[in-house]
LUMPA-506736 format. One record per residue (C-alpha): residue in one letter; chain; x, y, z. Coordinates in nm, 3 decimals. Example, Ala and Ser with C-alpha at 12.3 -4.5 7.8 and 13.67 -1.06 7.14 Angstrom:
LUMPA-506736
{A; A; {1.230; -0.450; 0.780}}
{S; A; {1.367; -0.106; 0.714}}
***
This chain:
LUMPA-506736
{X; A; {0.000; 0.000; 0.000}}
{X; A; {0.165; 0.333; -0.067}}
{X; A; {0.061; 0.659; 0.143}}
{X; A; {-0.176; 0.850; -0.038}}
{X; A; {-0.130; 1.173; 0.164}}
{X; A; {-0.102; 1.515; -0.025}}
{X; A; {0.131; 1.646; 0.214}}
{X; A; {0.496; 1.541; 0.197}}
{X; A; {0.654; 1.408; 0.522}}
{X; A; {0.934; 1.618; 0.579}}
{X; A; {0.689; 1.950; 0.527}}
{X; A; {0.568; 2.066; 0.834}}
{X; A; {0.140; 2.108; 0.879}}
{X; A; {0.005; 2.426; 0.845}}
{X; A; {-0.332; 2.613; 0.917}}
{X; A; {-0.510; 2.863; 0.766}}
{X; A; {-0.669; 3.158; 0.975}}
{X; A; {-0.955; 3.399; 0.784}}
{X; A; {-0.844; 3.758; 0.862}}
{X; A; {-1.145; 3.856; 0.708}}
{X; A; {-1.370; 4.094; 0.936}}
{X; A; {-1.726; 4.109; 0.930}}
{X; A; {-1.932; 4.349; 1.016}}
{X; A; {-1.990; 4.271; 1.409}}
{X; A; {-1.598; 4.244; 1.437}}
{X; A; {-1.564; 4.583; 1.243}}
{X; A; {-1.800; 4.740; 1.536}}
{X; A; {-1.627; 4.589; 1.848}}
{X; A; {-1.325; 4.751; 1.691}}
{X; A; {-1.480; 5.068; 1.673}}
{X; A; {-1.566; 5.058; 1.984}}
{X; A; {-1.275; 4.977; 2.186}}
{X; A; {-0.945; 4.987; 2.021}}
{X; A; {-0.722; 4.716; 2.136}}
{X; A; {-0.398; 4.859; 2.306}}
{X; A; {-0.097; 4.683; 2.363}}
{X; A; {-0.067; 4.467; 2.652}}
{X; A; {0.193; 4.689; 2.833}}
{X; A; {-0.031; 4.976; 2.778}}
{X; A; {-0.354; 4.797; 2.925}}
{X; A; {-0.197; 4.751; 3.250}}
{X; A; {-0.053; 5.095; 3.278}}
{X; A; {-0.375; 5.224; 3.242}}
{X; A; {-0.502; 5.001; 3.477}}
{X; A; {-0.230; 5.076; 3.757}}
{X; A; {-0.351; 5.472; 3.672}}
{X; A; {-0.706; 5.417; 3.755}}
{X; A; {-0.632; 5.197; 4.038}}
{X; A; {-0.376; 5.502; 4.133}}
{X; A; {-0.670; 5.752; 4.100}}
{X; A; {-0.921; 5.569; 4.267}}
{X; A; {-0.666; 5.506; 4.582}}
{X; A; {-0.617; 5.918; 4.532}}
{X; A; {-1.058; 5.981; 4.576}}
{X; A; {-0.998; 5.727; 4.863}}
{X; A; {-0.724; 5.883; 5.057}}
{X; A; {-0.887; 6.243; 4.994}}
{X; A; {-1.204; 6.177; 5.092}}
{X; A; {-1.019; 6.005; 5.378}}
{X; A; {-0.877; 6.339; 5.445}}
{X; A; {-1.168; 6.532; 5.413}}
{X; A; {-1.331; 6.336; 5.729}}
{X; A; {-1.031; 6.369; 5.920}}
{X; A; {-1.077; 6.733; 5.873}}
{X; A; {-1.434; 6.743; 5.927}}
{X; A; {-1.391; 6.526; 6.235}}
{X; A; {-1.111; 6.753; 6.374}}
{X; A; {-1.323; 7.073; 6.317}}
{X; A; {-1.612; 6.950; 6.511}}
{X; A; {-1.382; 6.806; 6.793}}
{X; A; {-1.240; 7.186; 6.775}}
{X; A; {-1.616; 7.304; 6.801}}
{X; A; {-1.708; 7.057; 7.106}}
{X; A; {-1.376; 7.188; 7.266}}
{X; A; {-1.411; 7.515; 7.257}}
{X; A; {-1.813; 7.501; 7.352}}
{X; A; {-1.678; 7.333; 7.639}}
{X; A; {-1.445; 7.529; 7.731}}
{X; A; {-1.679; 7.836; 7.717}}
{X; A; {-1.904; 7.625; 7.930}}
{X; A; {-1.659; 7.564; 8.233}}
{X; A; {-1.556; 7.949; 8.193}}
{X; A; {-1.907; 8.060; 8.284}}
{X; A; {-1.911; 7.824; 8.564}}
{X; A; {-1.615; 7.921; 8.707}}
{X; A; {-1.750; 8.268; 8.659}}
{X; A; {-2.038; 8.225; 8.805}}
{X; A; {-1.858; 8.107; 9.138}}
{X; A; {-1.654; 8.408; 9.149}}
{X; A; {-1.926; 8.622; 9.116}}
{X; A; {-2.140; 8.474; 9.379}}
{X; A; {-1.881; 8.537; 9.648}}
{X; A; {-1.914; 8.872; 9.618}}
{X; A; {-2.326; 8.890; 9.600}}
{X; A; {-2.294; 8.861; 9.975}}
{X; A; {-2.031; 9.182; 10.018}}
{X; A; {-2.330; 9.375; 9.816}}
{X; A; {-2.571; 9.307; 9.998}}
{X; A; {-2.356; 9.363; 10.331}}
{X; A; {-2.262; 9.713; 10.194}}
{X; A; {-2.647; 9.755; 10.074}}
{X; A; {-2.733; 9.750; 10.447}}
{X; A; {-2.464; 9.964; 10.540}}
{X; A; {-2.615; 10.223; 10.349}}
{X; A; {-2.988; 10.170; 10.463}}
{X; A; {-2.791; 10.212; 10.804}}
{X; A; {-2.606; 10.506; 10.746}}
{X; A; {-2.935; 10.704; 10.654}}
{X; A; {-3.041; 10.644; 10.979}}
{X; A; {-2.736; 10.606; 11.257}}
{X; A; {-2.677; 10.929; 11.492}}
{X; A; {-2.312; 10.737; 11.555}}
{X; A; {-2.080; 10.659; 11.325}}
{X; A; {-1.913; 10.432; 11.593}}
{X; A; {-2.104; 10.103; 11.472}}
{X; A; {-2.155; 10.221; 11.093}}
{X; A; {-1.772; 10.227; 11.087}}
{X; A; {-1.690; 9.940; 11.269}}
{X; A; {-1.965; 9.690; 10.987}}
{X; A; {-1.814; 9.885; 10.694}}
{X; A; {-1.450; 9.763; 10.826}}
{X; A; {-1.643; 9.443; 10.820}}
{X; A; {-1.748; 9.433; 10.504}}
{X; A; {-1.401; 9.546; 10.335}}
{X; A; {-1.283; 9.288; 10.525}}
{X; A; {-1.522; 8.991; 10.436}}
{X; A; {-1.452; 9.125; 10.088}}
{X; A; {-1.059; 9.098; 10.088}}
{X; A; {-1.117; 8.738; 10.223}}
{X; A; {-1.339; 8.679; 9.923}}
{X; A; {-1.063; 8.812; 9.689}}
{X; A; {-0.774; 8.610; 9.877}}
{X; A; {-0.998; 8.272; 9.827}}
{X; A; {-0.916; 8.329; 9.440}}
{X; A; {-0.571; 8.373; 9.478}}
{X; A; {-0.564; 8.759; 9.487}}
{X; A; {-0.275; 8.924; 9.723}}
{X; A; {-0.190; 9.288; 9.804}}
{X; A; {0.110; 9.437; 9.728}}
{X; A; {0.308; 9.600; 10.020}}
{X; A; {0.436; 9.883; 9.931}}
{X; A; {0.456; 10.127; 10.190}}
{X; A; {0.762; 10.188; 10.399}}
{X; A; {0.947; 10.007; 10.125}}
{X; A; {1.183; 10.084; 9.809}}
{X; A; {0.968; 10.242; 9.527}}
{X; A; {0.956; 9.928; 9.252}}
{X; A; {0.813; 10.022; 8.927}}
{X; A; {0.706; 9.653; 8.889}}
{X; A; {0.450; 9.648; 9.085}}
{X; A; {0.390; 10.028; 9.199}}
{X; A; {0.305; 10.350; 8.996}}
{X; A; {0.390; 10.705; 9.138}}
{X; A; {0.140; 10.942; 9.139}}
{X; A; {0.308; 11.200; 9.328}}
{X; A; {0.688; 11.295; 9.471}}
{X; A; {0.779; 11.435; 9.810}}
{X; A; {1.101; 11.647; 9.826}}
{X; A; {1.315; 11.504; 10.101}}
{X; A; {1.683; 11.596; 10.237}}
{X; A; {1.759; 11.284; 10.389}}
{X; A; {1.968; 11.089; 10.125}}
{X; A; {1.850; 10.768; 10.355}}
{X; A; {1.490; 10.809; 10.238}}
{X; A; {1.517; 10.854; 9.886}}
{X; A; {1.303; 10.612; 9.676}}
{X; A; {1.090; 10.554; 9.971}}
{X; A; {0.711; 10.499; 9.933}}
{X; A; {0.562; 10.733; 10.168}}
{X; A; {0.195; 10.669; 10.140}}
{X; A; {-0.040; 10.451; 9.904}}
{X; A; {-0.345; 10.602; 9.770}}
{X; A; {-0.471; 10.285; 9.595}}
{X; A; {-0.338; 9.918; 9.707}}
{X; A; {-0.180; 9.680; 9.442}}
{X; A; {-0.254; 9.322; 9.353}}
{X; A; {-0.143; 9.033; 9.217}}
{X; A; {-0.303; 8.689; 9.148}}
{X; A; {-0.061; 8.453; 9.098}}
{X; A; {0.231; 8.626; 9.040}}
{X; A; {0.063; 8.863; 8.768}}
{X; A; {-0.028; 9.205; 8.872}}
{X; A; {-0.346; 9.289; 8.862}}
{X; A; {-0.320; 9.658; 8.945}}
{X; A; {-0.019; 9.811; 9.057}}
{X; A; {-0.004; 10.023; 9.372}}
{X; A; {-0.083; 10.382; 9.321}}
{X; A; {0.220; 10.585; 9.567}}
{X; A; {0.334; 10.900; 9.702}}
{X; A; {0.755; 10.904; 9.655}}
{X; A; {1.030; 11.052; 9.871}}
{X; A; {1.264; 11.201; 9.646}}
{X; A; {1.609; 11.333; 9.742}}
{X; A; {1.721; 11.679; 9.703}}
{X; A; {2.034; 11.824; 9.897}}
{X; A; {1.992; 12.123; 10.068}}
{X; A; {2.070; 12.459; 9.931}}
{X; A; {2.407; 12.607; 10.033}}
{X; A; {2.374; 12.899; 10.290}}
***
């Protein structure tokens, strides 16, 4: 029997494709071009890049959000324990007012100033012990150095003892401090030297 096929043997096979488009093929073409394979996944790691980019910004944007409100509750509450602590304060001295509110009623009255004297001392006094329970100090001043830190001279008295130059001679107004920050300085009267005149 001899071999009938119309191929030879030492030829390799071959297969034909049809290249030829038709009209559905023609339209998917339109459609979407076909990129190279490199170029598919670049555009692929882009969009996944600008979808992680929404992500992270909108991310970002509730961070901020978050932080703004926290900012909001903070400062609310801080307003809130402000008035409160106000509030105390204030209360302390409702007492001194209406203390010095019957002084007055008193006063309109009183033949003696003996006892009208002696509940207005009183008063001032419940009042400084009001002032100390926050903190609040007077500043010593008199019979001391003149110290612009915590004093303010009103007024100068000539003096010819060298010994009592700078001297604070009177207050007219106390000083206070609350804390270690002045709240008012003292208002004083100075002793300022000046050497006698030459007979």
């Amino acid at each position: 029997m001899s071999d009938r096929s119309d191929t030879p043997k030492d030829e390799p096979a071959f297969s034909v494709i049809d290249r030829r488009s038709t009209s559905a093929d023609a339209a998917a073409t339109d459609a979407a071009p076909r990129l190279p394979s490199y170029v598919e996944e670049l555009k692929t790691r882009a969009e996944e890049a600008e979808r992680r980019a929404r992500e992270i910004s909108a991310a970002y944007r509730r961070i901020d959000e978050e932080r703004d409100a926290f900012r909001e509750r903070l400062a609310r509450d801080l307003d809130r324990r402000l008035e409160i602590a106000r509030a105390d304060v204030l209360r302390k001295f409702l007492d001194v007012l209406d203390d010095l509110d019957r002084a007055i009623a008193a006063a309109r009255t009183a033949t003696n100033p003996g006892p009208l004297l002696t509940g207005v001392t009183l008063i001032r006094d419940r009042l400084f012990q009001a002032l100390a329970s926050e903190g609040v100090q007077a500043v010593v001043t008199a019979g001391s150095r003149f110290d612009p830190a915590v004093a303010e001279a009103i007024a100068t008295e000539e003096t010819t003892d060298p010994e009592r130059d700078g001297l604070v001679l009177e207050e007219s107004s106390g000083g206070y401090t609350l804390g270690g920050t002045l709240l008012r300085p003292a208002r004083v009267r100075v002793a300022s030297f000046r050497p006698p005149e030459p007979s």
